[in-house]
C-alpha positions as CSV (number, residue, x, y, z in Angstrom):
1,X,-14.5,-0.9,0.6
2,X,-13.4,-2.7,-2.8
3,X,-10.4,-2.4,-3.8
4,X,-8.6,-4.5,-7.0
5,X,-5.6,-6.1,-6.9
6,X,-4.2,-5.1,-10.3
7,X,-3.6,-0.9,-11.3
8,X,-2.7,0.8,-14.2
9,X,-0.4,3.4,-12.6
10,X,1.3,4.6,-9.6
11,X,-0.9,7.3,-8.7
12,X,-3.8,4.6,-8.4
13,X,-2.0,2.6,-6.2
14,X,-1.0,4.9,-4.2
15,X,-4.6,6.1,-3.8
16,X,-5.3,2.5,-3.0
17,X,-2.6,2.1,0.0
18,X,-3.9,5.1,1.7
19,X,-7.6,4.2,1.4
20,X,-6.7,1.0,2.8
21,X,-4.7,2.4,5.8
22,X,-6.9,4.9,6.4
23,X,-9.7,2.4,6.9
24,X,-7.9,0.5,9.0
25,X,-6.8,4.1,11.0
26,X,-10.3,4.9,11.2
27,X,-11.2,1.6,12.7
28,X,-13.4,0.3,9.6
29,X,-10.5,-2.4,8.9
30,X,-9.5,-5.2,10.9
31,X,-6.1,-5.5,11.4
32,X,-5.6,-9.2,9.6
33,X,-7.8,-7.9,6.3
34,X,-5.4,-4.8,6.1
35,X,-2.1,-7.1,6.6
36,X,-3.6,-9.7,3.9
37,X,-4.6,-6.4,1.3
38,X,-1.1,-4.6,1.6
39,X,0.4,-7.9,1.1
40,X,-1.4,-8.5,-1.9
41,X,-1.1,-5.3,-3.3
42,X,2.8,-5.4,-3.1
43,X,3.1,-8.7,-4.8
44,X,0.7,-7.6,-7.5
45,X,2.1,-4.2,-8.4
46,X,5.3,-4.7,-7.6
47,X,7.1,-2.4,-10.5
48,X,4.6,0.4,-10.0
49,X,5.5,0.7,-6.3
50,X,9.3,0.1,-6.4
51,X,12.4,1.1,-8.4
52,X,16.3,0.1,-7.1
53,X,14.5,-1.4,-4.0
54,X,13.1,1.5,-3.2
55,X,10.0,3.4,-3.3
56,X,9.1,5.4,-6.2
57,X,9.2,8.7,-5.7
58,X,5.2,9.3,-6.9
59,X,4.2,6.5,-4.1
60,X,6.4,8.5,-1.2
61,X,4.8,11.5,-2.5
62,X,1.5,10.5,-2.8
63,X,1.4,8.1,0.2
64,X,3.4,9.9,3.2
65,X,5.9,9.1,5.7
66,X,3.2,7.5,8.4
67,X,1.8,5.5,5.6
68,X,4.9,3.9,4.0
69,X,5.9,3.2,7.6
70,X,3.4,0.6,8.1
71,X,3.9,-0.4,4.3
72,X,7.5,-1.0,5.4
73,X,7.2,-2.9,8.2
74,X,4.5,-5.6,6.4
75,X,7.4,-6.2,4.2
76,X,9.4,-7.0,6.7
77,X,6.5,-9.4,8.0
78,X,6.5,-11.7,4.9
């Protein structure tokens, strides 16, 4: 799987969380790579995911309840 660390917009990152938890869903992620890749992608796209300390409303759209769940609670992780 390769996925970048830097996107132009929302939608791509959004395509990129749920690749990455999907993998790891699907058993073709370890657990420590998909911590270390969410991480990374929240600290580098940090204005394209959130707005007000909140999610934008493209990435809830686009990513799902389930997903931002796990999103959510690697936040609260670092």
């Amino acid at each position: 799987m390769d996925i970048k660390m830097f996107y132009k917009s929302q939608d791509e990152v959004a395509k990129a969380i749920n690749q990455i938890i999907d993998a790891y869903w699907l058993n073709e992620l370890s657990e420590d790579n998909m911590i270390e890749t969410i991480k990374a992608l929240l600290q580098n796209n940090h204005s394209k995911i959130f707005k007000d300390n909140d999610y934008t409303s493209v990435i809830k759209q686009k990513c799902g309840k389930r997903r931002l769940e796990v999103v959510t609670r690697l936040r609260e992780l670092a």
